[in-house]
N, C-alpha and C positions, 0 to 999 in steps of 0.2 A: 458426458459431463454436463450440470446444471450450473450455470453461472446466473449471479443477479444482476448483471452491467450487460451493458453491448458487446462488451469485450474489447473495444476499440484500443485502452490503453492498457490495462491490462497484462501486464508482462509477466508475472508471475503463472497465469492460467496458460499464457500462450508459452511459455516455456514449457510448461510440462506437456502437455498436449503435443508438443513439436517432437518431445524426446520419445512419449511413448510412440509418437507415429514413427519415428525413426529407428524403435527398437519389433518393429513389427503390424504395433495395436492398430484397429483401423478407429481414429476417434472422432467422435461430432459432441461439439459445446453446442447445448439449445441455450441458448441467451436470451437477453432482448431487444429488440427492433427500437433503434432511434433513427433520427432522421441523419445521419453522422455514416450511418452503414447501409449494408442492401441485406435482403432476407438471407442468400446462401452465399458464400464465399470458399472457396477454400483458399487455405495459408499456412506455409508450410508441412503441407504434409496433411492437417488432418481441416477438418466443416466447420463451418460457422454455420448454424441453424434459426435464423433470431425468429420472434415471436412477439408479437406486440399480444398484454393481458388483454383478457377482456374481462373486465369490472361491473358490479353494481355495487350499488348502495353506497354512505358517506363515506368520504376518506378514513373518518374514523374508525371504520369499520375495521381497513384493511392497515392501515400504518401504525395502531394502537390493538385494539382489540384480536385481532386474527394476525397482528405481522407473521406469524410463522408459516403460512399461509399464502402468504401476500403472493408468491410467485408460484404458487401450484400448476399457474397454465403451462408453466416450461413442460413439467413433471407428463402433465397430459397431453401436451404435443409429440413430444417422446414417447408414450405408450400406443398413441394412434401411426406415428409415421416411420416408427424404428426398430429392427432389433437388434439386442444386446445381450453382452455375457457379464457386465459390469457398468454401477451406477458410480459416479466420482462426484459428491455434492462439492461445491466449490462454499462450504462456510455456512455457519448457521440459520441465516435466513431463506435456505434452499435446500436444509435436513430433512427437516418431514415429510413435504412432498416427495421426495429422494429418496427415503425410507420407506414409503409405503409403495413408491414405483418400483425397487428392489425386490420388496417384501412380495407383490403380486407377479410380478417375472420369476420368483426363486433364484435372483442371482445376486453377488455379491454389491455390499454397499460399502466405498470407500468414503469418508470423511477428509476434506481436508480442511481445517481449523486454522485461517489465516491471522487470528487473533483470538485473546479473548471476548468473545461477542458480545454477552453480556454483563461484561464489566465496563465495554464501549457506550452503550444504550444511551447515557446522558450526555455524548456527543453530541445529539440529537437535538436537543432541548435549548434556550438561550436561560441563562439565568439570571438576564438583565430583566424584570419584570417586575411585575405588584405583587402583594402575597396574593389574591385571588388568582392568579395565574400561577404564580409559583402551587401554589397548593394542591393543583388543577394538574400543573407539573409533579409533581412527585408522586400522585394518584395512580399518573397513566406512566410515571418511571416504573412503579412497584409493580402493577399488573405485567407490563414487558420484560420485566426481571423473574416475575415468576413463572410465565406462561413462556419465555424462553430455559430458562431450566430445568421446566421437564420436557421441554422438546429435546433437547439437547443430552440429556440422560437417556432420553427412550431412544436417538439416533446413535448415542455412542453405543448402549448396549447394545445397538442391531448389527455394527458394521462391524465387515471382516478385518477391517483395516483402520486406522488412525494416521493422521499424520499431523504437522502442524510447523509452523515457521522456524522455531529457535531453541535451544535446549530450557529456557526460560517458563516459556508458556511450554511446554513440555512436561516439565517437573511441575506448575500449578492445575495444568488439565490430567495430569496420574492423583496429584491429591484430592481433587475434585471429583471425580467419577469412578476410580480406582483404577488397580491396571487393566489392562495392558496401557501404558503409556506409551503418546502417540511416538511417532518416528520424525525428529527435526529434520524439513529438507527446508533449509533456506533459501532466501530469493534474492540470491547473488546474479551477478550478472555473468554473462559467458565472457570469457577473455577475449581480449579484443586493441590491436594495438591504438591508442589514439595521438595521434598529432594535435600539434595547433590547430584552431580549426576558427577562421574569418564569417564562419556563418553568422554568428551570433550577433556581433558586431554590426556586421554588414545589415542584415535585416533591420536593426534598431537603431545604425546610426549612431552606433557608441563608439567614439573615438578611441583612441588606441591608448590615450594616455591616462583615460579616463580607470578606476578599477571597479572590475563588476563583481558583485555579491549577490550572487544565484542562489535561489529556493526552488526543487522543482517536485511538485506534487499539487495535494488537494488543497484546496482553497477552504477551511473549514475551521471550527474554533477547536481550540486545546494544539494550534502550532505555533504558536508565538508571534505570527507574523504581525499583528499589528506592534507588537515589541518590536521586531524588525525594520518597520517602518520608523517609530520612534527614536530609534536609534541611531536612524539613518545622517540628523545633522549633527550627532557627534559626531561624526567621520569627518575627515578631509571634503572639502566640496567637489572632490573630482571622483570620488564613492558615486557608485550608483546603486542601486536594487534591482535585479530583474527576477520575478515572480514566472515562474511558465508552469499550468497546472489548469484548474476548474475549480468550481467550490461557490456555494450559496453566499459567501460573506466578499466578493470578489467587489461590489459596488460599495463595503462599509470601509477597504482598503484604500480605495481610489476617492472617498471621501475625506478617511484620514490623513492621504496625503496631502489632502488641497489644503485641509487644517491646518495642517504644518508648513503650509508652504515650500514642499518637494515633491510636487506633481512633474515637476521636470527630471527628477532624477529617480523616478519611480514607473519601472516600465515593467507591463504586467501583460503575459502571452499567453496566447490558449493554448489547449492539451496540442502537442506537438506528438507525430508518431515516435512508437515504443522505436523502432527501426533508424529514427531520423534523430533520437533525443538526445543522441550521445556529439553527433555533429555540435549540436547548443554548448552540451555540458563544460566541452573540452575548451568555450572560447571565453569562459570564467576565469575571474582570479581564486575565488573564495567559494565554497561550496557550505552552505549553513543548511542546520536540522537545528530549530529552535525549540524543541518538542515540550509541552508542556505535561505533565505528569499527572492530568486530572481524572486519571480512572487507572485501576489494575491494568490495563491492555496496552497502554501508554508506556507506563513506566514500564513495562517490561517489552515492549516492540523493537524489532529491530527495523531498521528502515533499509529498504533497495536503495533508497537513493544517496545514503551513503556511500553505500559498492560502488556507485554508479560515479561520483564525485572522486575518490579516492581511483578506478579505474583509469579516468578522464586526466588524473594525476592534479588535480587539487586539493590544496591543501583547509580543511576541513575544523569549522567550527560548532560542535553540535551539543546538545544538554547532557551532563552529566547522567546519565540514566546507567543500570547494570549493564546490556550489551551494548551502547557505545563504548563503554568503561572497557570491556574486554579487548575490545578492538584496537582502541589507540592506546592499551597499555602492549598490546603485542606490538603493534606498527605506530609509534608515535608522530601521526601525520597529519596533528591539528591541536587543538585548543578545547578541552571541554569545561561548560560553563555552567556552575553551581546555579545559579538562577536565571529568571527572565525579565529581569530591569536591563533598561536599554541601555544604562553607562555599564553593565559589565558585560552585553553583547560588543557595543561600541569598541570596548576595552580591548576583548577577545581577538575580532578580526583587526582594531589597530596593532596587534601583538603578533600576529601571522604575516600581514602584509609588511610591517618591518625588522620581522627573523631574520638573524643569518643561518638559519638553517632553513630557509625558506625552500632553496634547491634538493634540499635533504627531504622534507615533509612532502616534496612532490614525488620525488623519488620513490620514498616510502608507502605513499599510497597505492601506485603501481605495482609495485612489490609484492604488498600483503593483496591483493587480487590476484596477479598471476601465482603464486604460490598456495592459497588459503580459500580468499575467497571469492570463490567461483562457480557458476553453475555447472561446470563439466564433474567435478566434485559431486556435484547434488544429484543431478541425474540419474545418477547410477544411483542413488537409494530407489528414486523410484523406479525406477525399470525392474528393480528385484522387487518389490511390495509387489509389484503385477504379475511377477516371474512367481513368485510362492503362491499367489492366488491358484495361479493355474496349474502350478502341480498340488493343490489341495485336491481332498474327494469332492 
């Protein structure tokens, strides 16, 4: 497997990686080397291989110009220190190089397409700026949208296999490249009983009487959080926000609170392990996905950390998007919210937090986990993508 992170949180790569080592596969992710992790690991079952790049020339070069590129050394550390019967690119910015380490092994090349990639791209970008920046901006949007499009056409047509998150991007990546359309294994969580859990609390010092409204992910724009923040003193003043995640906009959060004057009721934690996160989740009142809808890949995403919240048995306020939509019209175990003004977030969680079906929406969430959605569910698609690879000629 090539992955573009460290792996460190990561739960969707270390899921599968866990299952195919348990259904046989011997598997090594070559990653990358942060200071966060060690070079070789093993966990659960299968390697961690990390590799720090080694670079020249301007950033420009590699983050604009060649991003498809950008991690090729994974690609070539694996063809100097591995053998293999199959190539698992972990998402579009680690196709190509994974496509042409396939291509030169003669073995297969799996894709898996954790989003739309290129409809992500201006994630990337702030579009607080001048027009000489914005212009400068939409220049180097257009080359990354083109120069990822035909990567991404020349690694679908290469690989044996497709796969991809949600029947969503499913049905837009088959009209897009044509069939074979990939195979939806979502990134639900494994069942998992959870109790009350004092961690969360305890660590931060948040009183009991106190209620907490948990965000847990990336730190990044297009999630609403500084909405989240905003909305923070329409609540009761015994509301608090805990943020636990990473993400570049982490010090424009902790500005805005000062802004506002609720830096006291805004506590913001770093990436906590994939293994330990569920302890945090469960010591939540309210579990929010404030997802904002500014790209294809957006609107139609589904989030783990929904699973993850609704597992934990909270009850859940997240953006009206098509697969939350699906979710809480099967398991009604929250609130979804037509937009991201902070009196109708404010509105949402004061509407959960004083439900009488409050004990019912927690119930509920546990429910649709142990029955639906769950990684035990999903595993078993992939273990058979791999199962058919290898009775192919």
């Amino acid at each position: 497997m090539l992955l573009s992170n460290d792996g460190f949180r990561d739960a969707r790569v270390r899921r599968e990686a866990s299952a195919l080592a348990g259904a046989g596969h011997e598997v090594t992710i070559f990653a990358l080397a942060s200071d966060r992790t060690v070079e070789t690991e093993w966990v659960e079952g299968f390697r961690f291989r990390r590799i720090a790049p080694r670079r020249t020339g301007p950033a420009l070069l590699w983050n604009v110009l060649l991003w498809p590129w950008h991690f090729a050394e994974l690609a070539h550390a694996a063809d100097r220190e591995w053998s293999f019967d199959a190539v698992h690119a972990h998402d579009l910015d680690i196709l190509e190089p994974a496509r042409a380490l396939a291509a030169s092994r003669a073995v297969p090349l799996i894709y898996d397409s954790h989003e739309l990639f290129i409809d992500s791209l201006n994630q990337g970008f702030s579009a607080d700026c001048g027009r000489p920046r914005r212009l400068a901006r939409s220049a180097a949007l257009a080359w990354m949208e083109a120069i990822g499009r035909w990567a991404e056409r020349r690694g679908y047509a290469a690989a044996a296999a497709h796969i991809t998150t949600n029947e969503s991007y499913r049905e837009f990546l088959g009209r897009r490249y044509g069939p074979p359309n990939p195979v939806p294994i979502d990134n639900y969580p494994p069942r998992r009983e959870l109790g009350e859990s004092g961690r969360l609390r305890r660590e931060l010092a948040i009183e009991e009487s106190q209620k907490v409204i948990l965000y847990q992910g990336n730190f990044t724009h297009g999630r609403g959080l500084d909405r989240l923040i905003r909305a923070l003193p329409l609540l009761d003043s015994e509301a608090v926000v805990v943020l636990i995640g990473w993400g570049w906009i982490r010090a424009e959060l902790e500005a805005l609170a000062r802004e506002l004057a609720v830096q006291d009721r805004v506590y913001i934690v770093d990436t906590v392990p994939a293994g330990e996160l569920p302890e945090y989740t469960a010591g939540a009142d309210v579990g929010v996905m404030t997802t904002d809808p500014i790209n294809l890949s957006r609107r139609y995403c589904t989030s783990n950390k929904l699973f993850e919240y609704l597992m934990a048995g909270l009850p859940v306020v997240v953006s009206d998007l098509p697969e939350n939509r699906k979710v809480l019209d099967a398991y009604p175990a929250g609130e979804l919210i037509g937009d991201l003004e902070p009196a109708t977030i404010a509105g949402a969680i004061n509407k959960v937090l004083t439900s009488k079906r409050l004990d019912e929406m927690k119930s509920l969430g546990r429910k649709a986990v142990k029955e639906r959605y769950n990684w035990e569910r999903e595993r078993a698609k992939l273990i058979e993508i791999y199962a058919d690879l290898e009775r192919s000629p």
